[in-house]
VEXBA-376152 format. One record per residue (C-alpha): x, y, z. Coordinates in steps of 0.02 Angstrom, whole numbers, plus 50000, padded with zeros to 5 digits. Layout:
<nodes>
XYZ
...
</nodes>
This chain:
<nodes>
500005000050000
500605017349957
500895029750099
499655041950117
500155061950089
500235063450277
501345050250289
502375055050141
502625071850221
502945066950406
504275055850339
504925070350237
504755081850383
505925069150486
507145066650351
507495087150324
507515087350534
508695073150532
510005080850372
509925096650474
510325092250652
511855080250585
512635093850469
512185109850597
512235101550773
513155085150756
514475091850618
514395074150517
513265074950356
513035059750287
512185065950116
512955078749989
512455096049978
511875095049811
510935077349897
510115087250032
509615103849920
508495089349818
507615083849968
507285101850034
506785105749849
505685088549875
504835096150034
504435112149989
503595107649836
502675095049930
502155108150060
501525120849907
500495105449825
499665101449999
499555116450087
498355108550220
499605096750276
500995110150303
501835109350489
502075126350560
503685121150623
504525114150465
506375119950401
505435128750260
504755141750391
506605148950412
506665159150291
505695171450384
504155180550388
503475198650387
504225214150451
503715220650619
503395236450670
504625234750813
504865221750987
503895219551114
504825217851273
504195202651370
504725198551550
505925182951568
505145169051713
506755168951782
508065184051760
509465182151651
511085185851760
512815187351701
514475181851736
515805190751831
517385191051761
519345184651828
520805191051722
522255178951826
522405161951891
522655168452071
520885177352046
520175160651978
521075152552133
520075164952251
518275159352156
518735141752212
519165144552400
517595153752419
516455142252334
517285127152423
517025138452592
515265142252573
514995124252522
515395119852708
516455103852652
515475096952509
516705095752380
516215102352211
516285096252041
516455107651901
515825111251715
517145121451602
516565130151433
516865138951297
516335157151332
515675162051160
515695177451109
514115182451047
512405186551108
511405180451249
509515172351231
508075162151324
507355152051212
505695142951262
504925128251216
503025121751269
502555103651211
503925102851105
503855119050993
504855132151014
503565146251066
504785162851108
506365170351110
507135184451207
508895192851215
509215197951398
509025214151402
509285221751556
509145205651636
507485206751698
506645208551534
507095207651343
506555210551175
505415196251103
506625189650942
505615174050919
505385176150738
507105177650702
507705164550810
506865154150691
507755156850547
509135149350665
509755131850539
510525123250698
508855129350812
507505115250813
505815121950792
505035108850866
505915092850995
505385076251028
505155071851203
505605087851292
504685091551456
503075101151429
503835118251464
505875121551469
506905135851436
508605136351371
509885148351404
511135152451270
512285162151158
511885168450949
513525170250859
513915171950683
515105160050629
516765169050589
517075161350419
515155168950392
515735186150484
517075187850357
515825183850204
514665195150283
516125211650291
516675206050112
514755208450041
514505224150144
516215232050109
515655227549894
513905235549940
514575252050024
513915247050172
514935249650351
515685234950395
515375226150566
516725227750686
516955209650754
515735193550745
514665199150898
514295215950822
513665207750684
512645193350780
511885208950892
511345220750731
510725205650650
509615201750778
508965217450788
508205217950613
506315218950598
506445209750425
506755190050496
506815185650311
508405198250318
508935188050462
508775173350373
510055176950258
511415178550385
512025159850443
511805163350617
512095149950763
511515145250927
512425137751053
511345130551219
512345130951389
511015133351523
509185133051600
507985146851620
506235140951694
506225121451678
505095113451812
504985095551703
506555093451691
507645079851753
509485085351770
510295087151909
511985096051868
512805103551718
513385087951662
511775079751643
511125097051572
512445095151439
512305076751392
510105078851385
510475094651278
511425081751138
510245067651161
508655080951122
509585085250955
509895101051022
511435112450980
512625113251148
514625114651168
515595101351090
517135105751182
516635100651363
517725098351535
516945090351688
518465092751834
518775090852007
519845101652131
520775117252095
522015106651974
520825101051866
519915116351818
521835126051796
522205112151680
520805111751597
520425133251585
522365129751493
521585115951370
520475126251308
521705142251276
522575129251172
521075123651069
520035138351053
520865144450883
519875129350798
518075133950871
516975142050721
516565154350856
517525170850940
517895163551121
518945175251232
518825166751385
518095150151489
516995151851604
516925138651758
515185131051852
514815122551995
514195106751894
512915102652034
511185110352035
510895108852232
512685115252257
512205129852144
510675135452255
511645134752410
513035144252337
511635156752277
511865174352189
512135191152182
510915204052118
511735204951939
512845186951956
512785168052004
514135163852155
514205145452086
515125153151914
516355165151848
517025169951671
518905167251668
519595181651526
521005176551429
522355188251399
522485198751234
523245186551105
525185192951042
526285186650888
527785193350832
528155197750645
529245209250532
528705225750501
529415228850299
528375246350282
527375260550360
526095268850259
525125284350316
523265284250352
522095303350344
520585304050447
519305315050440
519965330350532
521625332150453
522735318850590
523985308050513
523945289150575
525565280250541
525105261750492
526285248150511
526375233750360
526735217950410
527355203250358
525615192550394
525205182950559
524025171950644
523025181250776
521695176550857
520865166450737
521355180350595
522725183550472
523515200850551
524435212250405
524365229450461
524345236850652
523965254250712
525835264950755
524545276850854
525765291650821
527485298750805
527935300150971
527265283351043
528575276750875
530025286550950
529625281551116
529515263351038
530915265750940
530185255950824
531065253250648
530715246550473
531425229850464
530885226350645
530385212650724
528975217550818
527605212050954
525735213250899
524195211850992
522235211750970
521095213751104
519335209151057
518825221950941
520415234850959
521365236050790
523155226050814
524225238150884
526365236450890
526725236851074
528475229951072
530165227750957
531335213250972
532985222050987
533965208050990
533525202950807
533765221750740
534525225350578
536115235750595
535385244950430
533885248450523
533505266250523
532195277850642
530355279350556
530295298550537
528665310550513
528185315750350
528665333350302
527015335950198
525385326750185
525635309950108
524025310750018
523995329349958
525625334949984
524775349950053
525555357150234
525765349250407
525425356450584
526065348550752
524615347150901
525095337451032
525575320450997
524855320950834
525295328950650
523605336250557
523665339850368
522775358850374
522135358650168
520205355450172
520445349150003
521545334950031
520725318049960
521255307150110
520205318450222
518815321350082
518625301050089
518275302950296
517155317950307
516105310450171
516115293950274
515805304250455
514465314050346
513535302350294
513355292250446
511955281050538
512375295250690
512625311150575
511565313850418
511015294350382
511185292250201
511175274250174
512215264650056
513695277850069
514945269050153
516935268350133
516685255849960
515365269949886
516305283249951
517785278549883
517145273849713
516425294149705
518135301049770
518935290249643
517845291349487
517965313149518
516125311149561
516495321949711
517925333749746
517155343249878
515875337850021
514515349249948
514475340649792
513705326149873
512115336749841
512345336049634
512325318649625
511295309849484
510695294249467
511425290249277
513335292949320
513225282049485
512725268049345
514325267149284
515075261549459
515685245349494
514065234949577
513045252049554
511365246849437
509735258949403
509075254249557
510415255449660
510885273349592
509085276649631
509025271749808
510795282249837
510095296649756
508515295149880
509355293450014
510305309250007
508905319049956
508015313850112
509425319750210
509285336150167
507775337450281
508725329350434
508785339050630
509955355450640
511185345450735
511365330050633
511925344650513
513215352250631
514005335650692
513935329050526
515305344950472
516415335150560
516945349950667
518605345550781
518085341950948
516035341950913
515335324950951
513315318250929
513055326451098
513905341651105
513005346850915
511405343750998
511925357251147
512425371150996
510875368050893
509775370451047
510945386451086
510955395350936
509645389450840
510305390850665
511815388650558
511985404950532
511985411650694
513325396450746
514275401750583
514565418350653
514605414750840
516415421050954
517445412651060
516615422851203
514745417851135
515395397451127
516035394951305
514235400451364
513675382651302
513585369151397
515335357551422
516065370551297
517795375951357
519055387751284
520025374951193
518435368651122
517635384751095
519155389450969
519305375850871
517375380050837
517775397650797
519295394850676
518175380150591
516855390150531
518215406450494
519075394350364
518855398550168
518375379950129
516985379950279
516155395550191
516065385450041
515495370550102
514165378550192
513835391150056
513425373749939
512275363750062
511195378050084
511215380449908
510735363049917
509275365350029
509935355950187
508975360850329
509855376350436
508785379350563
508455369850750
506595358450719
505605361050860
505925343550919
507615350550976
507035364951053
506155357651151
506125359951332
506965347951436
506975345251628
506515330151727
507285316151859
508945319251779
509065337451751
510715345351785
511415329251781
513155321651703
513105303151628
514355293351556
513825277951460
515115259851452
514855243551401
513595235151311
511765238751323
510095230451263
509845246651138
511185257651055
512025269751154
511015282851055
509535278851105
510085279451308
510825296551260
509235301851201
508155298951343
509405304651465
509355320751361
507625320751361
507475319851556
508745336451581
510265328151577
511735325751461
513215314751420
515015316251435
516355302551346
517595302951491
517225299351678
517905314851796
517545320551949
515985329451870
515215313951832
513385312851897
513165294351833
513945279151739
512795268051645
513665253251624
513105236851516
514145220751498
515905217751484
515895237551566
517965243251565
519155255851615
517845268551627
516765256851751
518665255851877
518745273651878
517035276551918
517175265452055
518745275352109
517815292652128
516405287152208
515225292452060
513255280452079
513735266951954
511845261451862
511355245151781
510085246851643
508795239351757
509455255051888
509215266951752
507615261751687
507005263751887
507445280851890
506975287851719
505375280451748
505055290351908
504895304751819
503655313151855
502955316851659
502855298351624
</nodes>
């Protein structure tokens, strides 16, 4: 007897299911690609020819749905802590005496993992579907990312035999061979490129579009539980083992150690083998493997007692260093490059590391021909920290500043530590204002990023920032990966930037010293171009956080000949001179008066904290002082976090923050 259309399509259903959990979970196809794009082919047309039949949690449904309008932010049933952090074996050392002290003589077993470097999630499953996913947020609650979660390959949509309602606690990350794919397409489209693999994991994630998210080969990786009351495990080994029976993705390198010993040899291990993982891992972190051990050990407000993240140091390699070449940003300041003879580091192939500037090379005394010590630290550019002097050429000779600009030729001036080329009309600077310019933060034009930019610069499209303005569609044609529709969408897109806030304008000039925030505080001030244009030193200083140094490298800006024409040619343009009455707005609240500094990373972009805290009658500084109201601090919070501490300045967690903007008494 034939099989019935049901049957025929539960048995497809489980074949599909099966091909994808051995190639994306289990790493062991056992049919060809070519074999397994057939039977997908098979299912899908079966699926269009029945569409009664169709499961709503078949591997056809990742390819994503409709757009939303934006998240919703869902509470999690059981807050999503993190991890605190350990830099040395004597800290690790500490972890272990006080967990085996506050264990009162049990003696503990213990779980070591890969900490993956990507973006943490609750995903949820009742009667065996997956029914929601979150990010953590601010640990309490977080944005509801169900739908792309779902486009997830490795991420069942539905599991055999699970109990009838389990959480799992986990990490997205974009595989780095993907990452660099990703950059390469981005960097052809114009686009900016992501800055490391978890950048790129969190942006993706925050697309409204899942079938956008769908095209991106993210990963999940499933390490803990969130509410679970079926289930059976009793420690983080058995957690681990059920996650691989269930088909479900979970870490493939895996320790399970006693003593102090065993987790130092085995935190080592995994320094060793991390280069292989398809995943940025900068650290291990270390669990009390048993569940009862873990309540009595308890937590923290923001971290478990029974765990700890154990940070790797920054990764070094040494290498020659044949060349330096000369980088110009956007404000005139010369960044010597080093070229180097390529390198392994962390995971990448290292060619070129940041000198910083002429002083740090003399104080280096760092040489062409030199051996030198690299390093990269998470998403830092490799920078040369050290020379080998013992394997220095007698040849060798001291790497000395350029006389002129090495782009324009045009003239140099010393400030500081740093050499700035003073023509406005130098093309390595044109290049970076037209980049700043045309920003996500500044004006927003999409699609002009450094590949577009370039191609304009290059082509003679655009010889002066202005000109930006007297684009046309038909010439853009003629650019490499630049169709009619494409030209179209550019052209758009900086039309519709002429009608962008006052400020956007004013940061977007690129001004020396004028930041998001501190173009907000001048459009509010003086309302207009114009009025900004022909503003003193003495009128400047009576902004807010603008000081005298500050104040005259605003005054000499706008009293240059090349800043009269620029502006002269984006009014001419029709770009919008005058404060909207969004930004006139006027502001007072719970944080009025108030001094923040934001660190770390947040749920939402930094923008968007600066915004509110704006809103409420405060503002936003980049460098902790003395002055400091406030630090906001998200994960992996730095340097700026230890000094706050240091000063005594009210150190808030989002969840902190979000309890005292909300007292406000407007809301």
């Amino acid at each position: 007897m034939s099989p019935t259309p049901a049957q025929r399509y539960a048995k497809l259903l489980e074949e599909v299911r099966r091909h994808d959990r051995l190639y994306y979970v289990e790493a062991r196809p056992e049919i060809s690609d070519a074999a397994y794009d057939r039977l997908y082919r098979e299912l899908l047309d079966f699926e269009k020819a029945h569409p009664g039949l169709m499961d709503e949690n078949s591997p056809t449904k990742k390819v994503g749905g409709a757009p939303l309008d934006s998240f919703r932010t869902i509470r999690h049933a059981v807050p999503m802590q993190s991890l605190n952090n350990t830099y040395s074996e004597e800290e690790l050392g500490e972890f272990l005496d006080r967990v085996a002290k506050n264990l009162h003589g049990q003696s503990a077993e213990f779980a070591i993992e890969p900490k993956v470097d990507g973006v943490a999630v609750s995903v949820r499953y009742e009667h065996g579907r997956l029914v929601q996913g979150l990010t953590r947020g601010d640990g309490e609650k977080g944005d509801d990312i169900t739908e792309n979660l779902k486009t997830i390959r490795n991420l069942p949509l539905s599991v055999d035999d699970l109990p009838k309602v389990i959480e799992f606690r986990g990490e997205v990350y974009l595989p780095e061979p993907a990452f660099a794919a990703l950059n390469r397409a981005r960097e052809r489209a114009g686009e900016p490129l992501f800055a490391n693999p978890r950048n790129a994991a969190a942006g993706t994630l925050k697309l409204l579009d899942s079938r956008e998210v769908a095209k991106r080969p993210l990963a999940v990786v499933f390490y803990g539980l969130g509410e679970a009351p079926g289930a059976k495990t009793t420690s983080q080994v058995d957690l681990h083992q059920q996650i691989s029976k269930w088909g479900l993705p979970g870490h493939e390198w895996f320790r399970h150690v006693k003593g102090a010993d065993g987790v130092l040899a085995a935190v080592r291990q995994l320094d060793k083998d991390r280069a292989r993982f398809p995943f940025a891992t900068d650290g291990a972190v270390i669990k009390v493997s048993r569940f009862d051990q873990q309540k009595i050990l308890g937590s923290t407000d923001k971290a478990p007692r029974w765990a700890i993240a154990y940070k790797y140091a920054p990764e070094q390699a040494e290498t020659r260093l044949h060349a330096v070449t000369y980088q110009v940003g956007r404000t005139g300041v010369i960044t010597p490059v080093a070229e180097l003879d390529p390198v392994q580091l962390s995971g990448t192939t290292v060619s070129r590391a940041t000198l910083h500037n002429f002083e740090e090379i003399a104080r280096k005394d760092i040489r062409v021909g030199d051996f030198v010590t690299v390093e990269k630290a998470g998403e830092i550019i490799p920078a040369v920290i050290a020379v080998n002097l013992k394997k220095r050429l007698k040849e060798s000779k001291p790497i000395r500043p350029p006389a002129q600009c090495p782009v324009c030729g045009g003239p140099l001036r010393k400030e500081e530590v740093f050499l700035r080329c003073t023509s406005r009309d130098c093309v390595g600077q044109l290049k970076r204002r037209l980049q700043h310019f045309a920003h996500r933060g500044a004006m927003d034009i999409e699609g002009m990023g450094e590949v577009m930019v370039g191609q304009l610069v290059d082509a003679g499209l655009i010889q002066h920032l202005e000109e930006i303005y007297e684009l046309s569609a038909g010439p853009l044609e003629g650019l490499e990966r630049m169709g009619e529709k494409s030209a179209t969408n550019l052209i758009e897109g900086i039309q519709a930037s002429k009608r962008r806030p006052l400020w956007r304008l004013i940061f977007g000039l690129g001004i020396p010293q004028v930041g998001a925030v501190l173009a907000e505080a001048l459009a509010r001030h003086f309302q207009s171009m114009e009025k900004l244009e022909k503003a003193e030193v003495a009128d400047l200083v009576q902004v807010k956080d603008v000081g005298q140094k500050v104040a005259e490298e605003i005054f000499h800006f706008f009293r240059e000949s090349s800043t009269h024409r620029l502006l002269r040619g984006l009014k001419k343009a029709g770009c919008n001179f005058h404060a909207l009455e969004e930004e006139l707005a006027v502001r007072g609240g719970v944080f009025s008066g108030k001094k923040f500094v934001i660190t770390g990373t947040l749920h939402a972009p930094r923008e968007d904290f600066t915004r509110r805290i704006q809103s409420l009658g405060g503002s936003v500084s980049g460098s902790v002082s003395a002055k400091t109201d406030y630090l906001l601090a998200g994960e992996e919070a730095g340097s700026k976090l230890d000094k706050a501490k240091a000063l005594g300045i009210r150190i808030l967690s989002e969840r902190e923050f979000e309890k005292l903007a909300g007292s406000d008494s407007r809301e």
